[in-house]
Chimera marker file (.cmm) of the C-alpha trace (Angstrom):
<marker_set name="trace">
<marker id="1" x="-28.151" y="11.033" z="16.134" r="1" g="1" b="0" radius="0.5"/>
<marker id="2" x="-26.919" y="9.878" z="19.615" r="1" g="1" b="0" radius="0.5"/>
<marker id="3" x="-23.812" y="7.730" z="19.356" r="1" g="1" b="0" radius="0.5"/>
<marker id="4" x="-23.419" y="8.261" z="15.495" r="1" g="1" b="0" radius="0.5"/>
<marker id="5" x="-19.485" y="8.195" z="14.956" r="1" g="1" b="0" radius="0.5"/>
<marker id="6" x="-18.046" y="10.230" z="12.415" r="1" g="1" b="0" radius="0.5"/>
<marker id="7" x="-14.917" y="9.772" z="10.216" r="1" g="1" b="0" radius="0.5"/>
<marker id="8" x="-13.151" y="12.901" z="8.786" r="1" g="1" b="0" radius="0.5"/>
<marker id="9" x="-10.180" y="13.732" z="6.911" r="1" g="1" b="0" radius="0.5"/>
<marker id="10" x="-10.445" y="17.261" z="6.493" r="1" g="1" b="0" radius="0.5"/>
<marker id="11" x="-7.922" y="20.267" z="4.773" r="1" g="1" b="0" radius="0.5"/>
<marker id="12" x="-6.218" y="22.966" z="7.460" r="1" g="1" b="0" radius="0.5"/>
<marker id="13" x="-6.463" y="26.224" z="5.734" r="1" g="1" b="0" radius="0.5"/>
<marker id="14" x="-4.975" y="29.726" z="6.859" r="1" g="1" b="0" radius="0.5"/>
<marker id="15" x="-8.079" y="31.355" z="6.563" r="1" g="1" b="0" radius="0.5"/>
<marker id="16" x="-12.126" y="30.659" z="6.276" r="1" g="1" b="0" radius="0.5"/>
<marker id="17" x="-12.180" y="31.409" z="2.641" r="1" g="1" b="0" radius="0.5"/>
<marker id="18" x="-12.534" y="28.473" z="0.220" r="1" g="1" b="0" radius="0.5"/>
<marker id="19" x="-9.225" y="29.589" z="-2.187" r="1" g="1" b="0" radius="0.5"/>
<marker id="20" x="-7.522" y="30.130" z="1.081" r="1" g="1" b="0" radius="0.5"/>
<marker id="21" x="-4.222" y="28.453" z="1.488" r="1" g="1" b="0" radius="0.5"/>
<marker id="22" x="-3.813" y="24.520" z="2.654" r="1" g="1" b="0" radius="0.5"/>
<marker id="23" x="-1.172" y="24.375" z="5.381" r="1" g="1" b="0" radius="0.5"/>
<marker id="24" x="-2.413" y="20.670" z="6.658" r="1" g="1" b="0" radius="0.5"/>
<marker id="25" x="-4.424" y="18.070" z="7.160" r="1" g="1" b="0" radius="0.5"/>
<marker id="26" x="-7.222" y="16.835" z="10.173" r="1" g="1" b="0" radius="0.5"/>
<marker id="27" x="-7.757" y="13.348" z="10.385" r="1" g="1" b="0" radius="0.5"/>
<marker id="28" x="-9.637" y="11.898" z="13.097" r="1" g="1" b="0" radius="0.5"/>
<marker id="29" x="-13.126" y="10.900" z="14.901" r="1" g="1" b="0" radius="0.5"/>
<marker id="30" x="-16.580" y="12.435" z="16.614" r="1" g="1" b="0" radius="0.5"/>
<marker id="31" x="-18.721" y="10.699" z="18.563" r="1" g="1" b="0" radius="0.5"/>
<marker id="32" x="-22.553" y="12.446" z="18.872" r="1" g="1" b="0" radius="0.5"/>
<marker id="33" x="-22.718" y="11.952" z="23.233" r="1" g="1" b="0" radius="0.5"/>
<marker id="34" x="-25.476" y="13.993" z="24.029" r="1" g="1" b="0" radius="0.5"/>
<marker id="35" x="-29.124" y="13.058" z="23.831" r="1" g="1" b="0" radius="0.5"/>
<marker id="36" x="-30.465" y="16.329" z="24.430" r="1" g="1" b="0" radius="0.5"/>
<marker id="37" x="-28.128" y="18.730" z="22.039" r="1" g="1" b="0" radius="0.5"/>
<marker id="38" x="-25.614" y="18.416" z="19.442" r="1" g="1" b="0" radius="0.5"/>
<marker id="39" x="-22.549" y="17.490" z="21.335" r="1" g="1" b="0" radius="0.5"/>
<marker id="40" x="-19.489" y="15.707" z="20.392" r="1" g="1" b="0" radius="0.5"/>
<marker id="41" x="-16.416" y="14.041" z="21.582" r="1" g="1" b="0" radius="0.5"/>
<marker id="42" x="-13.827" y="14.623" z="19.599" r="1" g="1" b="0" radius="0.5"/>
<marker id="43" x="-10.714" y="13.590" z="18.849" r="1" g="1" b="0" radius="0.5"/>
<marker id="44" x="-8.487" y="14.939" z="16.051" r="1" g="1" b="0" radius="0.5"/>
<marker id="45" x="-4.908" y="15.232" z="14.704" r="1" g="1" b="0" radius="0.5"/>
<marker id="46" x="-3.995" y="18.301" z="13.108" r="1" g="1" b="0" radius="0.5"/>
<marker id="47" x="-0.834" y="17.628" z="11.040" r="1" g="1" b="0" radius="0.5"/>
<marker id="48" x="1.189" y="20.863" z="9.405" r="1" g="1" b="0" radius="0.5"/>
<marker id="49" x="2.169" y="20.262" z="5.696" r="1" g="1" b="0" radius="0.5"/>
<marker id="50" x="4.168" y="23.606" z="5.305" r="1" g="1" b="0" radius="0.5"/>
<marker id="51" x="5.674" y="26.251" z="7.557" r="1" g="1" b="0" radius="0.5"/>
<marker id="52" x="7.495" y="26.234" z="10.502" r="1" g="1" b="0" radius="0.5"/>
<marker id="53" x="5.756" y="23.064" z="12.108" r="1" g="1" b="0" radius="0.5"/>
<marker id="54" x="5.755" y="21.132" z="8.625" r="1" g="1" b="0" radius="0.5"/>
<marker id="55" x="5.481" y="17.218" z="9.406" r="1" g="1" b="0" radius="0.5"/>
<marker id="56" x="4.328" y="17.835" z="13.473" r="1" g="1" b="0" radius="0.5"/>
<marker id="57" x="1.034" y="18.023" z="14.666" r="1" g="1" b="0" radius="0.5"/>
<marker id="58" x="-1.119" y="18.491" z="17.685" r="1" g="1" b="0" radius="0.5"/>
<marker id="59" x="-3.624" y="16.179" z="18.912" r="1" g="1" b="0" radius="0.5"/>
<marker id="60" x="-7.124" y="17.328" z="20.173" r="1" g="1" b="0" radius="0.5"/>
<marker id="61" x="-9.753" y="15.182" z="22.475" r="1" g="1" b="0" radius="0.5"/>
<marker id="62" x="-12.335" y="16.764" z="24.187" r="1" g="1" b="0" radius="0.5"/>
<marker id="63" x="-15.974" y="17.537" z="24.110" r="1" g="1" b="0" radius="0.5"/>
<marker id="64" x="-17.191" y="19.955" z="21.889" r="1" g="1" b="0" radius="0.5"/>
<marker id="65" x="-20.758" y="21.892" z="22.479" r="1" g="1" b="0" radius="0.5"/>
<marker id="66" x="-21.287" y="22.252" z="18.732" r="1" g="1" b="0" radius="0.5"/>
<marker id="67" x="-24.347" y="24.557" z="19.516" r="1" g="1" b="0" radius="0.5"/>
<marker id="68" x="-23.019" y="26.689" z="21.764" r="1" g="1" b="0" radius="0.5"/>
<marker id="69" x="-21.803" y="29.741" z="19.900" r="1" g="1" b="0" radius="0.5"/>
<marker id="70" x="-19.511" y="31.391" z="22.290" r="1" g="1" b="0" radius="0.5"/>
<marker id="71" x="-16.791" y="30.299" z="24.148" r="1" g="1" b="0" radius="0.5"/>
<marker id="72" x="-16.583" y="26.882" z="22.516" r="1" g="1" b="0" radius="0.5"/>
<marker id="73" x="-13.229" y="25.185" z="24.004" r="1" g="1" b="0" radius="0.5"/>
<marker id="74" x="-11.539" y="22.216" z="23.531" r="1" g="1" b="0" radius="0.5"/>
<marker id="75" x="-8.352" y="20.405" z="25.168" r="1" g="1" b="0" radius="0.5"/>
<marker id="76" x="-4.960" y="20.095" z="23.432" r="1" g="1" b="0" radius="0.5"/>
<marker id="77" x="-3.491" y="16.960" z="24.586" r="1" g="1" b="0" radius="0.5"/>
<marker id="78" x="-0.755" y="16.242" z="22.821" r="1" g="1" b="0" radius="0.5"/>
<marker id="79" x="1.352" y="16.217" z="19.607" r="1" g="1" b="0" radius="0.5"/>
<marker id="80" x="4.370" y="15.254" z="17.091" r="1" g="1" b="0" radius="0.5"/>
<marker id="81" x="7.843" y="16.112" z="16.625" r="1" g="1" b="0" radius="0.5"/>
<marker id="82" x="8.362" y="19.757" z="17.085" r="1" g="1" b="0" radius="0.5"/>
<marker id="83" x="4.953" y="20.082" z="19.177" r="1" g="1" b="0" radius="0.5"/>
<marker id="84" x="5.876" y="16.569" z="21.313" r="1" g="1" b="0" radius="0.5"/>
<marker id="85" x="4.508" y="16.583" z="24.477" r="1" g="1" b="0" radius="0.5"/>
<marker id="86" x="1.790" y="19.546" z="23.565" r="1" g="1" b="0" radius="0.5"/>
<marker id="87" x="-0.337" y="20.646" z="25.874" r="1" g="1" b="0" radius="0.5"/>
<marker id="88" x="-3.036" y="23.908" z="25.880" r="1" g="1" b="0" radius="0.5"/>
<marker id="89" x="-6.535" y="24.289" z="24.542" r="1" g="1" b="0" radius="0.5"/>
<marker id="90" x="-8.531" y="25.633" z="20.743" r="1" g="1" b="0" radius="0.5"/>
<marker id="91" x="-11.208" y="28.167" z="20.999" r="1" g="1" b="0" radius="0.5"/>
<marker id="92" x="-13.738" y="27.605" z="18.306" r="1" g="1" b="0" radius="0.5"/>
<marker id="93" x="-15.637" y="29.665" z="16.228" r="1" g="1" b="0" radius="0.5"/>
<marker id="94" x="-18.312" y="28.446" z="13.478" r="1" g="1" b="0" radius="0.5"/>
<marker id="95" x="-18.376" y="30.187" z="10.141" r="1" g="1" b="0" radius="0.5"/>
<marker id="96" x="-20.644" y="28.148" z="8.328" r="1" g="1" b="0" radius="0.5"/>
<marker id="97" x="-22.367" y="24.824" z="9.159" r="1" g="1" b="0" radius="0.5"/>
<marker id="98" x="-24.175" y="22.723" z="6.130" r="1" g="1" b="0" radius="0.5"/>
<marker id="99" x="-26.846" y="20.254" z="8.277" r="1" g="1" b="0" radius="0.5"/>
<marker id="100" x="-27.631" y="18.847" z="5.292" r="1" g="1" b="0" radius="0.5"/>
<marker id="101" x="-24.117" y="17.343" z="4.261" r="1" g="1" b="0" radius="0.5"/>
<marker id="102" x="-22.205" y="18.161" z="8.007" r="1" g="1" b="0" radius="0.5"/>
<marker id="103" x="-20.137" y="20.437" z="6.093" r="1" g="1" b="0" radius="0.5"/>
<marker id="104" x="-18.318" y="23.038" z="8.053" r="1" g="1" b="0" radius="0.5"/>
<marker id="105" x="-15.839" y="25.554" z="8.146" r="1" g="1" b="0" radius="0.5"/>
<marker id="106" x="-14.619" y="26.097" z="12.059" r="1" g="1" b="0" radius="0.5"/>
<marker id="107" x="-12.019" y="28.771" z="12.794" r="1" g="1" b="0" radius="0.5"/>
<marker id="108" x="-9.490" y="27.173" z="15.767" r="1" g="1" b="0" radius="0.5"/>
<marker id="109" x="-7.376" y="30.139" z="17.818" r="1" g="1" b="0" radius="0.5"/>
<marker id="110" x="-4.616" y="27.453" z="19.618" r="1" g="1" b="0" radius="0.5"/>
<marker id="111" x="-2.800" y="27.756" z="22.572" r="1" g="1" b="0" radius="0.5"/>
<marker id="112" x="-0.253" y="25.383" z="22.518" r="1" g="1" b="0" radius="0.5"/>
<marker id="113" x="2.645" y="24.763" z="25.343" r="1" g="1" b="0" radius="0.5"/>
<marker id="114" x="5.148" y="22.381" z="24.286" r="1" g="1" b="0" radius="0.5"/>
<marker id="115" x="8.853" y="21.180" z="24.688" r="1" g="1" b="0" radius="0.5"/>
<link id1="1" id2="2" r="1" g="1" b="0" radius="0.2"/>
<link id1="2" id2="3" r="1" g="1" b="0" radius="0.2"/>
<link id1="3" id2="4" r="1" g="1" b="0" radius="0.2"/>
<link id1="4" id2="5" r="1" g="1" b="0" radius="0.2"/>
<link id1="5" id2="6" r="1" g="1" b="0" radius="0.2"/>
<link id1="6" id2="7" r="1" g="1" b="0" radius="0.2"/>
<link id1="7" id2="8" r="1" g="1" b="0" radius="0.2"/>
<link id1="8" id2="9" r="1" g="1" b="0" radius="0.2"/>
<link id1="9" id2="10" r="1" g="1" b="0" radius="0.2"/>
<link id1="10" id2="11" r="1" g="1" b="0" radius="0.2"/>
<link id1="11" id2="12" r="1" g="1" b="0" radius="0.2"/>
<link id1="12" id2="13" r="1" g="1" b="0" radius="0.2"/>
<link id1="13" id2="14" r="1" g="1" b="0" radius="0.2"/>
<link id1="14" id2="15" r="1" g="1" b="0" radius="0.2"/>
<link id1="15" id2="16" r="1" g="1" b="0" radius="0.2"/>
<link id1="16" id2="17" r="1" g="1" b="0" radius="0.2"/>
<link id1="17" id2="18" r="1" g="1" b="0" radius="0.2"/>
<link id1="18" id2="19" r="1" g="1" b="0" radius="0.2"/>
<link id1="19" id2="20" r="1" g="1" b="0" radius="0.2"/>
<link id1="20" id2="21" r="1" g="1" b="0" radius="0.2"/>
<link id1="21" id2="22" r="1" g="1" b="0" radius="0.2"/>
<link id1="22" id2="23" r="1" g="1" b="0" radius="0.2"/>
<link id1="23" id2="24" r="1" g="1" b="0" radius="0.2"/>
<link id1="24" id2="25" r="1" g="1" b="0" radius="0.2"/>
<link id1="25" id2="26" r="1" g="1" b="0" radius="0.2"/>
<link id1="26" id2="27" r="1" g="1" b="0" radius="0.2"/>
<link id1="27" id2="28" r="1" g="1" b="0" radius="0.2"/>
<link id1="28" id2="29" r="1" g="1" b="0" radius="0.2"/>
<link id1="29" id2="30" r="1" g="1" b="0" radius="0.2"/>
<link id1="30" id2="31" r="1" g="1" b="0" radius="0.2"/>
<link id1="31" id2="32" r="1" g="1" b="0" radius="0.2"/>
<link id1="32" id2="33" r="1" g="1" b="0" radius="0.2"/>
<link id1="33" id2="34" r="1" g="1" b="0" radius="0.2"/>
<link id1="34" id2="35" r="1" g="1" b="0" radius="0.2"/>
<link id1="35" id2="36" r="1" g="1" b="0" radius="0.2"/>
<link id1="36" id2="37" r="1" g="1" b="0" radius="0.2"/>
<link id1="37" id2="38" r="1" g="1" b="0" radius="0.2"/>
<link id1="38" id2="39" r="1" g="1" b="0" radius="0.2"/>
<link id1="39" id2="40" r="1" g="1" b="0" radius="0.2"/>
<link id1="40" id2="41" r="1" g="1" b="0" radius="0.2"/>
<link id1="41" id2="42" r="1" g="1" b="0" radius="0.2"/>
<link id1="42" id2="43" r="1" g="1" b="0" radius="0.2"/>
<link id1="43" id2="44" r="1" g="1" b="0" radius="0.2"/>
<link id1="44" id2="45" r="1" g="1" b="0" radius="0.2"/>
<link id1="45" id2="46" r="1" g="1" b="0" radius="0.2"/>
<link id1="46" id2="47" r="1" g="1" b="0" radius="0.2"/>
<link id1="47" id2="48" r="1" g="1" b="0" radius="0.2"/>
<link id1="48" id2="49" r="1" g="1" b="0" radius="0.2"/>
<link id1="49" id2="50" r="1" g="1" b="0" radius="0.2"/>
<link id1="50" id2="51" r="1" g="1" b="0" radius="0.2"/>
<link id1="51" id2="52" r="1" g="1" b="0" radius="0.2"/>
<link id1="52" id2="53" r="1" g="1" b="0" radius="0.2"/>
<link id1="53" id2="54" r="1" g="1" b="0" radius="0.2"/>
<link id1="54" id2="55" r="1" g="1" b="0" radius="0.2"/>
<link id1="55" id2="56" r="1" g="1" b="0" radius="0.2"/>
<link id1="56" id2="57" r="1" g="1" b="0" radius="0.2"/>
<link id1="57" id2="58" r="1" g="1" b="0" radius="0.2"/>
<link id1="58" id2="59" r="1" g="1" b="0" radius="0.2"/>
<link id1="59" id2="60" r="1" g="1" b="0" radius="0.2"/>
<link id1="60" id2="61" r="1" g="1" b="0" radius="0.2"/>
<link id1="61" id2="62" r="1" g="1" b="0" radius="0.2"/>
<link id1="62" id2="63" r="1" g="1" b="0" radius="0.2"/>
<link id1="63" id2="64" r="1" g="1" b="0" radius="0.2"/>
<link id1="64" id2="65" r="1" g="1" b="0" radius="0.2"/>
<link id1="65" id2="66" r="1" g="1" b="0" radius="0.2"/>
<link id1="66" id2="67" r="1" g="1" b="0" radius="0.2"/>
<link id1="67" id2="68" r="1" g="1" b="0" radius="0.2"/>
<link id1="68" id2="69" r="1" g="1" b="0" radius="0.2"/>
<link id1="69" id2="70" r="1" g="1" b="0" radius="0.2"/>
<link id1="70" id2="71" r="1" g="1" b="0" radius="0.2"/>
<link id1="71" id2="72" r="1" g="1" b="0" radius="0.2"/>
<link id1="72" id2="73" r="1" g="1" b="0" radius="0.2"/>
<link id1="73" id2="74" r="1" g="1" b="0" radius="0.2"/>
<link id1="74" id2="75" r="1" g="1" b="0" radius="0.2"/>
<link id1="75" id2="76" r="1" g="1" b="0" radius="0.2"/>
<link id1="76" id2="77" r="1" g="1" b="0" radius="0.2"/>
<link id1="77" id2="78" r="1" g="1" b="0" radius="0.2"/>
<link id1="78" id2="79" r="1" g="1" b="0" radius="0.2"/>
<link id1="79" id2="80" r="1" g="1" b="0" radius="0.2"/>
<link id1="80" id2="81" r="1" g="1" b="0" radius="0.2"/>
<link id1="81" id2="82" r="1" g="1" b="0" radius="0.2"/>
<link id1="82" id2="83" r="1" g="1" b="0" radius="0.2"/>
<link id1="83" id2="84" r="1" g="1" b="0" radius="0.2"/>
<link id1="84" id2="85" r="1" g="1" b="0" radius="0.2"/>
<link id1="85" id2="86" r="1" g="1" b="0" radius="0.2"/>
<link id1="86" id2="87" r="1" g="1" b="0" radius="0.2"/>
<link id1="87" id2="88" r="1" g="1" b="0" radius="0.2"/>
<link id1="88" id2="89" r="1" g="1" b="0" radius="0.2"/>
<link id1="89" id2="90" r="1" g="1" b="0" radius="0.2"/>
<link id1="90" id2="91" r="1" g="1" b="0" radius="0.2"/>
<link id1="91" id2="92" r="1" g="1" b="0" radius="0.2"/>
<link id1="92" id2="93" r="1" g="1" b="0" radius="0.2"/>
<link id1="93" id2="94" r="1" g="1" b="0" radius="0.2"/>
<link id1="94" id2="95" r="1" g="1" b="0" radius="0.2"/>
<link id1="95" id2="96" r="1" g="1" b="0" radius="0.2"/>
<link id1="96" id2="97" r="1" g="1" b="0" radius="0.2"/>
<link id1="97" id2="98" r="1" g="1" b="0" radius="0.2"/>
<link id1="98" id2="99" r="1" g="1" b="0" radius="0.2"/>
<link id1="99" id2="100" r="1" g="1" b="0" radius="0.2"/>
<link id1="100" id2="101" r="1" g="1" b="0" radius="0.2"/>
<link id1="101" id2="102" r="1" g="1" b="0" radius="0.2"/>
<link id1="102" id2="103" r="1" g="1" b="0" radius="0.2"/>
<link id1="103" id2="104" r="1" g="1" b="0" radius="0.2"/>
<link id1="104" id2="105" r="1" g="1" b="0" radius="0.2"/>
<link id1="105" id2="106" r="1" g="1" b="0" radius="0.2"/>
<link id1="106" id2="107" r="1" g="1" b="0" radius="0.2"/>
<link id1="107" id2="108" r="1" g="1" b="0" radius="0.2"/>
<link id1="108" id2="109" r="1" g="1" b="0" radius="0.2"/>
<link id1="109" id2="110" r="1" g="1" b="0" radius="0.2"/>
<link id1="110" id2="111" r="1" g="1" b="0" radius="0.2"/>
<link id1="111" id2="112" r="1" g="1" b="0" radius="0.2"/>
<link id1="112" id2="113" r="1" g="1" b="0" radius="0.2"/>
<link id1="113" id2="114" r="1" g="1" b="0" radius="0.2"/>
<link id1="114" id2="115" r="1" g="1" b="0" radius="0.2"/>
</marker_set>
């Protein structure tokens, strides 16, 4: 419902699949802002637990048009350690939404520019 906020604390997998591999962590909030649609504002930090980025993340806050699905895109706006001063946008893609529980598993293709 409209201005429902949402908690979430969510593994970052390589892949869609369920036994796929964990490579981090999203922690952060969404805020339903539309009255009409599911729409959120978002705002997220994806923190790496292995690989090259290991211990940096990237920080996301935008608006997401949960029901639109093409062409979903969200803003980069910052980050940690090796991605400090981030900047650069996520495309989404849904692969499977539970409206039951709010489940989902969201595919994010990241463009990331950073010093």
């Amino acid at each position: 419902p409209f201005g429902s906020v949402y908690a979430i604390d969510d593994p970052i997998t390589e892949g869609p699949e369920p036994n796929s591999k964990v490579i981090g962590n999203a922690q952060g909030l969404y805020v339903s802002s539309a009255k009409d649609v599911l729409s959120l504002v978002m705002y997220v930090d994806f923190e790496f637990t292995a690989g090259e980025f290991n211990g940096s993340s990237i920080s996301v806050f935008s608006r997401n048009p949960v029901t639109q699905a093409i062409n979903r895109e969200v803003a980069v706006v910052g980050g940690r350690k090796k991605l400090r001063m981030a900047k650069g946008f996520a495309l989404l893609k849904t692969h499977s939404l539970e409206p039951q529980s709010g489940d989902a598993v969201i595919e994010y293709h990241v463009t990331v520019y950073h010093h």
